[in-house]
Structure formats: C-alpha cells, structure tokens
Backbone bond lengths (Angstrom), bond angles and torsions (degrees), N, CA, C in turn:
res aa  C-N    CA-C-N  psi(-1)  N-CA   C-N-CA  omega(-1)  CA-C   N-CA-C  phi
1 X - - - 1.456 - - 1.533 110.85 -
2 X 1.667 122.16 -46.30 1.244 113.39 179.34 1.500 115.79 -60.80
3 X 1.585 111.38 -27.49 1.434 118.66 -170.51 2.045 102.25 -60.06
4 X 1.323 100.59 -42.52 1.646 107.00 178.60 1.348 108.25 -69.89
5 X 1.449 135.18 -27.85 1.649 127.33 176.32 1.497 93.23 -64.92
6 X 1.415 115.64 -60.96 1.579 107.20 -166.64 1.419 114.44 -50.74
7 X 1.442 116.75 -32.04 1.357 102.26 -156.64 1.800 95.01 -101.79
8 X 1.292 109.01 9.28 1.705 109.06 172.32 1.826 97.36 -90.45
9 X 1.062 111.22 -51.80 1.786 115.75 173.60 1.600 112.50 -36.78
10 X 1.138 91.57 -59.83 1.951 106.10 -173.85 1.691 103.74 -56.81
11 X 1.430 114.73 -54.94 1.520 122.93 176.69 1.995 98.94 -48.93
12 X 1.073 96.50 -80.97 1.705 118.16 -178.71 1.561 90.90 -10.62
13 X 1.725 110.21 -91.90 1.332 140.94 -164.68 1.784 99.59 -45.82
14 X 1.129 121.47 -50.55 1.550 104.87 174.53 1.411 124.48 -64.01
15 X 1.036 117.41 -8.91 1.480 130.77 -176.80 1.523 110.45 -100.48
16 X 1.368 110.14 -25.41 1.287 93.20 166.74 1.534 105.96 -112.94
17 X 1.090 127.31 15.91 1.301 123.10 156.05 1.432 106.04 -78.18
18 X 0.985 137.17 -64.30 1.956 128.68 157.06 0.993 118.09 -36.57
19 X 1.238 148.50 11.14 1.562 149.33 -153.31 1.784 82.01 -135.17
20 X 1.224 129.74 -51.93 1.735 136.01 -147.60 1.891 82.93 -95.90
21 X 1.207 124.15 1.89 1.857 98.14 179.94 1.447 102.32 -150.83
22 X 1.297 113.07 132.55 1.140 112.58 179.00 2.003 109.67 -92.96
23 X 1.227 107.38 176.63 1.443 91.52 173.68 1.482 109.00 -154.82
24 X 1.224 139.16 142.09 1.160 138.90 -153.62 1.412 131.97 -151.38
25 X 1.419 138.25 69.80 1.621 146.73 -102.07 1.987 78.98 -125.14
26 X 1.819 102.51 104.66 2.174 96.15 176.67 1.817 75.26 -108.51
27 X 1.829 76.58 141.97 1.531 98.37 152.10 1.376 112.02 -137.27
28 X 1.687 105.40 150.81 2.135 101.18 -162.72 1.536 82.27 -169.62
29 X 1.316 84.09 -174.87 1.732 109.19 179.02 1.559 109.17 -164.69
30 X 1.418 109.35 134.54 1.466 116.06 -167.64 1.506 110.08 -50.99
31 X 1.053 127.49 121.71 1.504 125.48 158.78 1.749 127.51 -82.80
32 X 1.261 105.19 -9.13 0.975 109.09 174.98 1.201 118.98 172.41
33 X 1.658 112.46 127.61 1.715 129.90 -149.24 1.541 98.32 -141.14
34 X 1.290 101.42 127.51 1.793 112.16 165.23 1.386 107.37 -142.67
35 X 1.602 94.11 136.52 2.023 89.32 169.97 1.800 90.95 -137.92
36 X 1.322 76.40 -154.24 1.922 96.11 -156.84 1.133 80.47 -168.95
37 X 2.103 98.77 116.34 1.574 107.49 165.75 1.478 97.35 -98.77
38 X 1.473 95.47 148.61 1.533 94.92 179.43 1.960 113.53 -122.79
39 X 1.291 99.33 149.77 1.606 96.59 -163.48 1.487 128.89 -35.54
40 X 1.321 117.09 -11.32 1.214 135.63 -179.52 1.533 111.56 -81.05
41 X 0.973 110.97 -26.42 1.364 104.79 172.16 1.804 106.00 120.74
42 X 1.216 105.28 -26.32 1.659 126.71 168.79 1.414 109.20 -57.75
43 X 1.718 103.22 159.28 1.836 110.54 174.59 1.486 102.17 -150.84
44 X 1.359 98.62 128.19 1.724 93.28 158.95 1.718 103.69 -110.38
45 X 1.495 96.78 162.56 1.684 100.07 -156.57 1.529 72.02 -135.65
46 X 1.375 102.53 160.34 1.492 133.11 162.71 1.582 121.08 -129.31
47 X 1.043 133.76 125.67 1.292 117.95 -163.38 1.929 90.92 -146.36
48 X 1.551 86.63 176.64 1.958 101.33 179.92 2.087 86.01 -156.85
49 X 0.941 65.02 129.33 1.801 90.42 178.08 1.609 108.36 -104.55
50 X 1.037 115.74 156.23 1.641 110.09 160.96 1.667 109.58 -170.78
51 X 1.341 104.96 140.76 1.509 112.50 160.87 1.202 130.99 -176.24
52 X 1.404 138.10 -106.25 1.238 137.02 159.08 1.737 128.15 -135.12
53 X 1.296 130.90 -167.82 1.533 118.97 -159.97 1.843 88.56 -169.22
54 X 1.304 87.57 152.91 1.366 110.23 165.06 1.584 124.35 -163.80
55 X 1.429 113.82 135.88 1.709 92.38 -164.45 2.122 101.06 -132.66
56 X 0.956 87.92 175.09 1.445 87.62 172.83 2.105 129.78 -68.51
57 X 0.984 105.13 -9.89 1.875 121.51 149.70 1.615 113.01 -52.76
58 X 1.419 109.29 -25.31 1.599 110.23 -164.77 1.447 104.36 60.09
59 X 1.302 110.51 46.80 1.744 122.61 144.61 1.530 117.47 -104.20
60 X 1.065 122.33 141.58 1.557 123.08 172.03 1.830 112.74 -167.59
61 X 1.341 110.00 141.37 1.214 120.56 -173.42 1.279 115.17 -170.08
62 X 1.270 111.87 -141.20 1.652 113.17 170.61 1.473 143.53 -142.38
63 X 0.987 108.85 166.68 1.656 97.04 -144.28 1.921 108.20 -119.70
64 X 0.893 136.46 152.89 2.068 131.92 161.07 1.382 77.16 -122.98
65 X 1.654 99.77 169.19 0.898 125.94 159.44 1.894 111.66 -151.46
66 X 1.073 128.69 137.64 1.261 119.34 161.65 1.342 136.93 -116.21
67 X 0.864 178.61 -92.95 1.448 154.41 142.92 1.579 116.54 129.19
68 X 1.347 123.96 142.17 1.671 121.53 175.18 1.882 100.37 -113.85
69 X 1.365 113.12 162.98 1.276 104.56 159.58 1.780 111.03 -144.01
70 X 1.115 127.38 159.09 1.420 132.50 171.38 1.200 105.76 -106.13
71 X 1.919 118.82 124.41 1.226 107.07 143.37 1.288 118.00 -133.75
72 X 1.793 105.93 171.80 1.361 118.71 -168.24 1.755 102.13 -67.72
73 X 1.429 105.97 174.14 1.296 128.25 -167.99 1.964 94.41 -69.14
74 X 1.043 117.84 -9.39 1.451 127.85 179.46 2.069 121.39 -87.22
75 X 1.843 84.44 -12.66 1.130 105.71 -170.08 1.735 119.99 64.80
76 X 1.548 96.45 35.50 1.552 102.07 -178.94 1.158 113.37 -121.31
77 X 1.581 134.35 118.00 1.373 141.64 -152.42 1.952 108.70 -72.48
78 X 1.643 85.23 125.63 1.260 124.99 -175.00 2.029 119.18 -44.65
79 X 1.760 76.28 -79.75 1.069 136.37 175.10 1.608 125.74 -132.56
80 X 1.755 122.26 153.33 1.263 137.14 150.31 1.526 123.93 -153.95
81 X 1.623 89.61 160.98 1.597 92.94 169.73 1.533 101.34 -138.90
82 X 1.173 113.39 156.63 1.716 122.98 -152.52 1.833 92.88 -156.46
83 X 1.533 108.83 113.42 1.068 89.50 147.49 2.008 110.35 -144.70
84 X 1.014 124.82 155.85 1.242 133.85 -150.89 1.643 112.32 -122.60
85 X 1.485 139.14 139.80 1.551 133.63 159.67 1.375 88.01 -125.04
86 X 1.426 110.68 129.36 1.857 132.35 157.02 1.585 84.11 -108.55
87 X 1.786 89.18 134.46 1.466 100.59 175.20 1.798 86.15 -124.51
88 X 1.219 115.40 141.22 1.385 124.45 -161.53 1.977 111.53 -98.82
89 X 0.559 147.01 -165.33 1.566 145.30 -159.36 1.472 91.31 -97.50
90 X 1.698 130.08 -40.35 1.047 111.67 165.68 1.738 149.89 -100.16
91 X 1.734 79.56 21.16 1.418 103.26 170.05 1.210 120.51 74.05
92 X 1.612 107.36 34.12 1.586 139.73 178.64 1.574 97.26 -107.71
93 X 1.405 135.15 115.26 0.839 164.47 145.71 1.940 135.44 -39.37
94 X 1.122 112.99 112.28 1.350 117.09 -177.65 1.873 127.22 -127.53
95 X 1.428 111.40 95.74 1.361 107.32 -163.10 1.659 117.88 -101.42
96 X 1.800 103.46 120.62 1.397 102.33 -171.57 1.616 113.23 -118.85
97 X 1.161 121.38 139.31 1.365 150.55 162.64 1.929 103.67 -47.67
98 X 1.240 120.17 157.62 1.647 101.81 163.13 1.893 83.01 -166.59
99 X 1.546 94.52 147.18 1.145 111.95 144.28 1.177 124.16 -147.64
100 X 1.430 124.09 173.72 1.658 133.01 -162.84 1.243 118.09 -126.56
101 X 1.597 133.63 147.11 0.893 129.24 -148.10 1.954 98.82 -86.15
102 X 1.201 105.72 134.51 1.721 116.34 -172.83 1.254 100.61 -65.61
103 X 1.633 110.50 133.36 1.561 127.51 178.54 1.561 91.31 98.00
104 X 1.468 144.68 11.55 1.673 106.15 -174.30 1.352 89.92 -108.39
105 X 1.541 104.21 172.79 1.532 138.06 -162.72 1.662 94.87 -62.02
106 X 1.210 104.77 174.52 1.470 135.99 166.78 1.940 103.21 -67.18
107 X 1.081 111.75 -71.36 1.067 146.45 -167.29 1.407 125.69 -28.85
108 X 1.670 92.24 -68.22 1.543 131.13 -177.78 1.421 99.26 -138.76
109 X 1.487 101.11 141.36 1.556 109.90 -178.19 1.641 100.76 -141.16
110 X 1.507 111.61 160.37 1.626 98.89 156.80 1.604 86.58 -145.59
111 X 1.850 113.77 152.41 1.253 118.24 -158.95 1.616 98.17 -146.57
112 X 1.334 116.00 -162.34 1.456 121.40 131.77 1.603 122.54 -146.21
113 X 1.312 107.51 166.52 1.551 106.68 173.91 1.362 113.75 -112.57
114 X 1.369 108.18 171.56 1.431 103.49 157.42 1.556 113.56 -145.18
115 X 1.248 125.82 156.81 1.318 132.89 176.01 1.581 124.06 -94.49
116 X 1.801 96.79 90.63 1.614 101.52 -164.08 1.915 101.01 -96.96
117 X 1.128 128.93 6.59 1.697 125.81 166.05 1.515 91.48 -155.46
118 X 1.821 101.42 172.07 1.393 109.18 -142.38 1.725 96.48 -179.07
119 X 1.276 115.14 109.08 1.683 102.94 148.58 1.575 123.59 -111.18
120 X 1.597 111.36 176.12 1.752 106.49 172.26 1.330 95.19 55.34
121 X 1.657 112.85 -151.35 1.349 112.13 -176.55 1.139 143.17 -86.32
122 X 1.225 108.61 36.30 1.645 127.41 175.21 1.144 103.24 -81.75
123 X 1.840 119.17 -45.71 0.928 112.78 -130.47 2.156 114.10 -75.67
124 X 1.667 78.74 -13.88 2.032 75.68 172.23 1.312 122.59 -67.75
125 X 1.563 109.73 -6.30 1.682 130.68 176.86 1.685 116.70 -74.25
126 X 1.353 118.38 -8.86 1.460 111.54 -164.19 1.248 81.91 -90.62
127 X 1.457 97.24 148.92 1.582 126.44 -162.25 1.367 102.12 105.84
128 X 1.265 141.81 -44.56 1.319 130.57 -113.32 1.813 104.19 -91.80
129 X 0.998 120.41 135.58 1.809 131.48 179.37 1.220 115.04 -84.72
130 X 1.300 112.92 112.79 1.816 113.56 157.74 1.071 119.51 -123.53
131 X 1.434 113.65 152.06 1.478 119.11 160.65 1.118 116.31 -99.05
132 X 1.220 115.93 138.83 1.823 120.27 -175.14 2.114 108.16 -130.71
133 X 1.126 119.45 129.57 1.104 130.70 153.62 1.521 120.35 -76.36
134 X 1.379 121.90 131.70 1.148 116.51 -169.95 1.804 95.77 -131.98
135 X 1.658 101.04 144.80 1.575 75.21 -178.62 2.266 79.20 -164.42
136 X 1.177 119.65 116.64 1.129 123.21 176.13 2.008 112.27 -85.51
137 X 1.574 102.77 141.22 1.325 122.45 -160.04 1.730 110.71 -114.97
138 X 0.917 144.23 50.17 1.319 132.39 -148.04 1.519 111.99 83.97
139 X 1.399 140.38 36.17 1.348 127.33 -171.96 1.280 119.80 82.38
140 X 1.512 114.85 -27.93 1.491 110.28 160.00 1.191 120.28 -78.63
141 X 1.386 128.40 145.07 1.534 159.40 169.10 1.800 118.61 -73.24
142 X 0.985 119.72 102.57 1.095 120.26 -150.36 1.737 101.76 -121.54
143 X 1.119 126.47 99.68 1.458 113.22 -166.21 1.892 118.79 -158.05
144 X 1.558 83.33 89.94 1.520 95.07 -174.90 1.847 110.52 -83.16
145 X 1.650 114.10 131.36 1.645 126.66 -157.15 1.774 80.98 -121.03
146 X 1.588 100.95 143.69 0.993 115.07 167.85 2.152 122.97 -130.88
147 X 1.336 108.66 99.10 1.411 103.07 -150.43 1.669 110.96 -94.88
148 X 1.402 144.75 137.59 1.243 146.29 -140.98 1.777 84.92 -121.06
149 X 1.362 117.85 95.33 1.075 131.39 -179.54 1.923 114.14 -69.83
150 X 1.131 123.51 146.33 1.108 115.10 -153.80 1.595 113.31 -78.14
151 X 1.534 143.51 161.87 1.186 117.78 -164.87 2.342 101.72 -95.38
C-alpha cells in the first residue's frame, strides 16, 4: 500500500510540475539587420527576426520580432528593446517585450520576456515571465523560453 501512495505522489507531482511551466522552443533567422558604427567604437543595430514556435500547450506557429540593440566598443550589449507577435495555428495572438542580460555577446544571449497584450487564448497569459536563451547557428536563431506559470 505505501508502495501505491509513493507512486500516486510521484504521478500527481509530475503533472503538476508540467501544469506550473510553460515552454516555448522559436526558431527564425534575421531578415533584416542595420547598424551604425559610431566613432567611439560603439554600434547600435536594428534588426527584424522572423520564424516559427512551438510550445508545450500544443500551440505553434509563427513569430517577427523587431528590436534595436546598443553595444559597447567591447561589442557587449548596452542596451535593448525587443518586441515580438507569435500568431498561433489558430490565429490567436501573443505579444512579448524582451530584454537581455547587459554585457552579453552577439552570439549567445540569455534574457527574459514578458507577455504584455494577448488575444483568444493568450489572453489569460498576459503577465506571463520567461526566460529565453538565445544563441544563433549559421544565421539561424535558436531560442528556447521557459515560463513559470502562475500557481
């Protein structure tokens, strides 16, 4: 009998450990990038990203994003602004904000977002916090978000 409590806990507890996080795997490639080096040795860049998404809800679709960033003469980010629309398979909508942690590479980044507008079934999501690693492979954008759903 104790062997069945434990193994009802373990069942239980994994299920609501998937229930408390959402998860959300974008893949894209910049479509379009402009900067301006400036005599200092600094750059601000402007860029538009785009591609597709899929998350653990069994939503997936596709996503732009456009965004600028500043970096220092070290080429280590200043400043950013990030903002993003995932439009979902049923054409329910989710719009996120992003920033990145100050000083990281070009390359590889890790940040978070958040979801400040929302239609259809997003919309019980505004508020919602993720952290996302971002890290480009050949021109692809590679950036798996992990979001702590509310209890």
């Amino acid at each position: 009998m104790k062997l069945l409590v434990v193994l009802f806990y373990i069942i239980i507890g994994n299920f609501s450990l998937y229930a408390i996080e959402l998860e959300i795997e974008v893949i894209g490639k910049t479509t379009r990038q402009n900067s301006i080096d400036l005599p200092s040795g600094k750059k601000y860049v402007s860029f538009r990203h785009e591609g597709g998404f899929k998350s653990t809800l069994a939503k997936y679709g596709s996503y732009f994003c456009e965004g600028s960033i500043y970096y220092n003469k070290k080429n280590l980010l200043e400043s950013m602004n990030l903002f993003c629309e995932l439009t979902d398979q049923n054409g329910d909508k989710q719009y996120t904000t992003g920033k990145r942690r100050l000083g990281s590479e070009v390359d590889i980044a890790l940040g978070q977002t958040v979801i400040f507008d929302a239609s259809g079934f997003w919309k019980k999501y505004i508020g919602l916090e993720c952290t996302y690693v971002i890290e480009y492979v050949n021109d692809i954008l590679f950036s798996p978000q992990k979001c702590k759903m509310p209890n």
